[in-house]
ZAMIKE-891974 format. One record per residue (C-alpha): residue number from 0; chain; y, z, x. Coordinates in nm, 4 decimals, padded with zeros to 6 digits. Layout:
  num  chaine        py        pz        px
  NUM       A         Y         Z         X
...
// end
This chain:
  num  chaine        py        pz        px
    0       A   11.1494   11.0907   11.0324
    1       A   11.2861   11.2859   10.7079
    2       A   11.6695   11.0936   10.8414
    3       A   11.5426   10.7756   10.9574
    4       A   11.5626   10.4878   10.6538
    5       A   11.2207   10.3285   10.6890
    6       A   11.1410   09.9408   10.7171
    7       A   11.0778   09.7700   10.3558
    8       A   10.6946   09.7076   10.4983
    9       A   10.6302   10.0971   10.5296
   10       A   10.8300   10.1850   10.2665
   11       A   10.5986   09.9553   10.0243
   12       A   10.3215   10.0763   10.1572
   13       A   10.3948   10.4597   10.1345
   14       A   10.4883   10.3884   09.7650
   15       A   10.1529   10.1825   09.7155
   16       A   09.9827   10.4658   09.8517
   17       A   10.1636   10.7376   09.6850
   18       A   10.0342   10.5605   09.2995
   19       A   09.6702   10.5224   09.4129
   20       A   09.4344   10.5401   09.2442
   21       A   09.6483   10.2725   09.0168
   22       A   09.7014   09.9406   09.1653
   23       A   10.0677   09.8345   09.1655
   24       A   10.3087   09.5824   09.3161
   25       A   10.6214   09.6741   09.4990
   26       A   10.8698   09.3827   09.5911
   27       A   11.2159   09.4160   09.7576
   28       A   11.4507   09.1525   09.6454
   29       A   11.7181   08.9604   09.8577
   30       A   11.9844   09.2237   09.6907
   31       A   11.8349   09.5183   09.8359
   32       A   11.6706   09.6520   09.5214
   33       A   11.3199   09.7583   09.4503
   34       A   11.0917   09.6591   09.1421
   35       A   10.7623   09.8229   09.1117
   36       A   10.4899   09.6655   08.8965
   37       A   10.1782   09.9314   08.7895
   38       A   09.8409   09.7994   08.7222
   39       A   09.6231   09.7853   08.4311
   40       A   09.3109   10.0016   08.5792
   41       A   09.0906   09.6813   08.4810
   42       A   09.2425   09.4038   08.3556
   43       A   09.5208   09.4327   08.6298
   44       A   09.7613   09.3067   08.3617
   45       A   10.1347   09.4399   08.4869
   46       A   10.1442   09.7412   08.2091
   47       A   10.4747   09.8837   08.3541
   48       A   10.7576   09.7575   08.5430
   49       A   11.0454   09.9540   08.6713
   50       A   11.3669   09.7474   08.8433
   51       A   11.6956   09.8461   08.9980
   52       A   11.5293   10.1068   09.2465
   53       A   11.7427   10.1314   09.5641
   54       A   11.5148   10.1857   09.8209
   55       A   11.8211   10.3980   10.0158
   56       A   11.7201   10.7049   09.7894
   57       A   11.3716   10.6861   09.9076
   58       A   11.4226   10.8170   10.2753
   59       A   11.1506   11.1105   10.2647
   60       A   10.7893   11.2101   10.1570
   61       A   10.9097   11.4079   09.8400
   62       A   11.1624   11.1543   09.7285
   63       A   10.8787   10.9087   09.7019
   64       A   10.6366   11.1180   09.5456
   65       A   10.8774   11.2230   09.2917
   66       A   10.8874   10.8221   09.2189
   67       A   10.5287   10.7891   09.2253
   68       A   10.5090   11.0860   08.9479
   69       A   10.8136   10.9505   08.7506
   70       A   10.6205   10.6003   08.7363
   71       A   10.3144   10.7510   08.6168
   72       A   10.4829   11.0087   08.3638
   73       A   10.6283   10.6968   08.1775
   74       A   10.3493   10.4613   08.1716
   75       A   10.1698   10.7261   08.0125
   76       A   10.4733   10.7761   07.7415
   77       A   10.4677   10.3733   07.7235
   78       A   10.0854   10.3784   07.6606
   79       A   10.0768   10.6458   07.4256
   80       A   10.3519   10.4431   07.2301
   81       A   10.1741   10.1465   07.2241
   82       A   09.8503   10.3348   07.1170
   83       A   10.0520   10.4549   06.7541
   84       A   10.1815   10.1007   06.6767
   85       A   09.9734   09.9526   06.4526
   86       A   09.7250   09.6509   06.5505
   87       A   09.8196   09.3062   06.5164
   88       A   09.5389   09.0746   06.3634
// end
């Protein structure tokens, strides 16, 4: 299965799986790329969005984990930006 591209259903569910416990969103445009929304834990609010993925690099297990960790890695670096900006009254 490692060779074998998968179908846009599995493949959005593998990467939905692979970012649990965080809800997300993963859409396939008419184009052929990806966009992947993550989850607010709570509020659901879209905190992160990442576009432009081509779903042709995701063909195995450990290239969509390393997505699922990449995604994770930066909203944490976008989160822990936002926390040092100063609040806006």
């Amino acid at each position: 299965m490692e060779d074998e591209m998968l179908s846009h259903p599995e493949l959005r569910h593998l990467i939905e799986l692979a970012l649990l416990p965080r809800a997300s969103n993963c859409d396939i445009h008419h184009d052929g790329s990806m966009s992947i929304q993550l989850l607010a834990p709570i509020t659901c609010a879209v905190e992160l969005t990442v576009v432009g993925i081509d779903p042709a690099t995701l063909a195995s297990n450990r290239a969509i984990t390393r997505l699922a960790v990449e995604i994770e890695e930066e909203a944490k670096a976008s989160l822990a930006a936002c926390s040092k900006m100063p609040c806006h009254a």
